[in-house]
C-alpha positions as CSV (number, residue, x, y, z in Angstrom):
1,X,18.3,22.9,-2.7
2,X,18.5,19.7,-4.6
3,X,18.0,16.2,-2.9
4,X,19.0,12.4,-3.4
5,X,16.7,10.1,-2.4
6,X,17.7,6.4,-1.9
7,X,15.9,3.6,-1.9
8,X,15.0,-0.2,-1.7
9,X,15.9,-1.8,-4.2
10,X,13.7,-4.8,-3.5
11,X,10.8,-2.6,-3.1
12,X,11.1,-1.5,-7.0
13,X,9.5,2.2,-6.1
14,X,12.3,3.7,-9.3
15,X,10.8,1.8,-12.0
16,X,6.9,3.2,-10.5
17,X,8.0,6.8,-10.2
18,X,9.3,6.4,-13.9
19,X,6.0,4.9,-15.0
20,X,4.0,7.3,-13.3
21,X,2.5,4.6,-10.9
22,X,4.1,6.0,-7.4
23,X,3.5,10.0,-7.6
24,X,4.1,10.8,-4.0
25,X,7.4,9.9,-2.0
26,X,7.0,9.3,1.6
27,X,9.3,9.2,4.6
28,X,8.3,7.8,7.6
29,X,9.7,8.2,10.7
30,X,10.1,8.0,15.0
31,X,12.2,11.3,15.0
32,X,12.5,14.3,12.7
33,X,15.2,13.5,10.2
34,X,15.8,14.8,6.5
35,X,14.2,16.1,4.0
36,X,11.7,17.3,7.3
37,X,11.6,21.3,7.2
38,X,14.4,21.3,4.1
39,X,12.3,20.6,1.1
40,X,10.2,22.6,-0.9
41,X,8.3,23.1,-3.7
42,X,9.8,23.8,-7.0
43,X,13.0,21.9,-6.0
44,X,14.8,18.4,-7.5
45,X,15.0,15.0,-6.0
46,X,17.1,12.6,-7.8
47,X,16.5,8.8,-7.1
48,X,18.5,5.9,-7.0
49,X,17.8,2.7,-5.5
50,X,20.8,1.5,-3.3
51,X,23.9,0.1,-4.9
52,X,23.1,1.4,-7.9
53,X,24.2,4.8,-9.5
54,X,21.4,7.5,-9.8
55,X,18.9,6.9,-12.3
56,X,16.0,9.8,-12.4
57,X,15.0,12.9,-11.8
58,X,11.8,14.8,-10.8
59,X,10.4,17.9,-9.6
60,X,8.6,18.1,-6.0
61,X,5.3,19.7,-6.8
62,X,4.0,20.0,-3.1
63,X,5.2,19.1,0.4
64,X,3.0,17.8,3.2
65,X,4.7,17.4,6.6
66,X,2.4,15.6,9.4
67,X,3.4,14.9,13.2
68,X,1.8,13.8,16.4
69,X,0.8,10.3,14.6
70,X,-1.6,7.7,16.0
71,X,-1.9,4.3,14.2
72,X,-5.3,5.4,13.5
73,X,-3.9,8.4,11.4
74,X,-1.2,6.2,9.8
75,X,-3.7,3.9,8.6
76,X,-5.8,6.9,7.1
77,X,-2.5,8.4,5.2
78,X,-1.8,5.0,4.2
79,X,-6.0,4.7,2.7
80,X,-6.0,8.4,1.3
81,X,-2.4,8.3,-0.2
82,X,-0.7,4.6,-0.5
83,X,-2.0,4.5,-4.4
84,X,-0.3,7.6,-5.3
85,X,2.6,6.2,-3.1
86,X,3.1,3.3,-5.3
87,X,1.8,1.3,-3.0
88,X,-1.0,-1.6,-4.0
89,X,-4.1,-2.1,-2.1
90,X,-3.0,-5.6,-0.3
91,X,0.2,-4.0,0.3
92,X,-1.5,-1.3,2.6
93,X,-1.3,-3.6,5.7
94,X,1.7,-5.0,5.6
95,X,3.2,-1.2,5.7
96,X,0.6,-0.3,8.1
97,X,2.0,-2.4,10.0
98,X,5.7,-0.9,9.4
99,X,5.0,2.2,10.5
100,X,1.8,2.8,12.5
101,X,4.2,3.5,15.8
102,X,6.1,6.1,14.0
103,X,5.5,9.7,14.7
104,X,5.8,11.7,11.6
105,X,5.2,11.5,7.8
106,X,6.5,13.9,5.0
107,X,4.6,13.5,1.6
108,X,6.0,14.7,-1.2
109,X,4.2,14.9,-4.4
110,X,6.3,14.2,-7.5
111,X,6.3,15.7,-10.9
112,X,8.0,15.4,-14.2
113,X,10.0,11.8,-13.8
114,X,12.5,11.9,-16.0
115,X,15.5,8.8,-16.8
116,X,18.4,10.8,-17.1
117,X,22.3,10.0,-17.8
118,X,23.1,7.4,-14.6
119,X,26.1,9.0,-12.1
120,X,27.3,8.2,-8.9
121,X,27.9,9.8,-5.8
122,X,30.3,10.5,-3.2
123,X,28.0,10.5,0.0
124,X,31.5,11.4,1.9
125,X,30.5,13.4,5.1
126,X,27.1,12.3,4.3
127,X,27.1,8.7,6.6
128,X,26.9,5.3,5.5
129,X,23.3,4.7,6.2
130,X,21.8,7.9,4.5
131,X,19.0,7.6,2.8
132,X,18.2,11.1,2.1
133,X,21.1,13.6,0.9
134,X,20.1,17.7,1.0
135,X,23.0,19.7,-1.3
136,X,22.9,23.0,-2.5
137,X,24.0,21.6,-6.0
138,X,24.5,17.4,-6.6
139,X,27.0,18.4,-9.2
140,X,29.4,18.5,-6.2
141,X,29.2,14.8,-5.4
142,X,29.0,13.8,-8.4
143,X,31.5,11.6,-9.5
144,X,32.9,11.8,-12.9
145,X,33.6,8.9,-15.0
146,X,37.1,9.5,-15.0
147,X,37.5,10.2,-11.5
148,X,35.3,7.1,-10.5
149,X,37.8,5.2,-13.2
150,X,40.9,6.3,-10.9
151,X,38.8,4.7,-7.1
152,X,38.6,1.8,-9.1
């Protein structure tokens, strides 16, 4: 499977995964929603941050899925992994705070950033608010140059 991950743009987490700062991607969350129990290792995430087209690529070198969260065990994850999440040190509370009440975490280790070629997508079918897309191949929302020339 291949994945599109989309994010903040405010938080700037694309330019750290490029620069090798932010080498885990997290998702945090109240319920079980995508990539839970549909990524694996071996497999490539493409990031863009919203509003813009996609910008990188990686590799997921390992996956670690964690439920049954306390605050007390979000604020260890956050300790143990929030460096290697991009995160810096005086940040730690103020996403402590963001998501000590929810209920699972997924980690997934990144490897090989690359910048490639920018596209966009067509997250048709997909929901407005997605911020995690699963496809067998990404080539099949991708939109072509010419194609996005005739939505224009």
């Amino acid at each position: 499977m291949e994945h599109v991950a989309i994010m903040r743009k405010s938080w700037r987490l694309t330019q750290k995964i490029l620069s090798g700062q932010k080498k885990i991607e997290s998702r945090w969350y109240s319920v079980k929603y995508r990539p839970w129990d549909c990524i694996k290792k071996g497999e490539t995430i493409y990031f863009k941050d919203s509003g813009e087209p996609v910008k990188i690529r990686t590799k997921v070198r390992k996956v670690i899925q964690l439920s049954d969260l306390t605050p007390k065990k979000v604020r260890k994850l956050l300790n143990k992994y929030g460096k290697n999440d991009g995160l810096e040190k005086e940040k730690i509370v103020e996403f402590f705070e963001r998501f000590k009440d929810k209920k699972y975490c997924i980690l997934i280790f990144l490897k090989n950033p690359q910048k490639i070629k920018p596209f966009d997508l067509d997250k048709t079918g997909f929901g407005a608010m997605s911020a995690w897309l699963t496809i067998d191949d990404v080539s099949k929302i991708k939109i072509t140059s010419l194609k996005h020339g005739k939505n224009q």
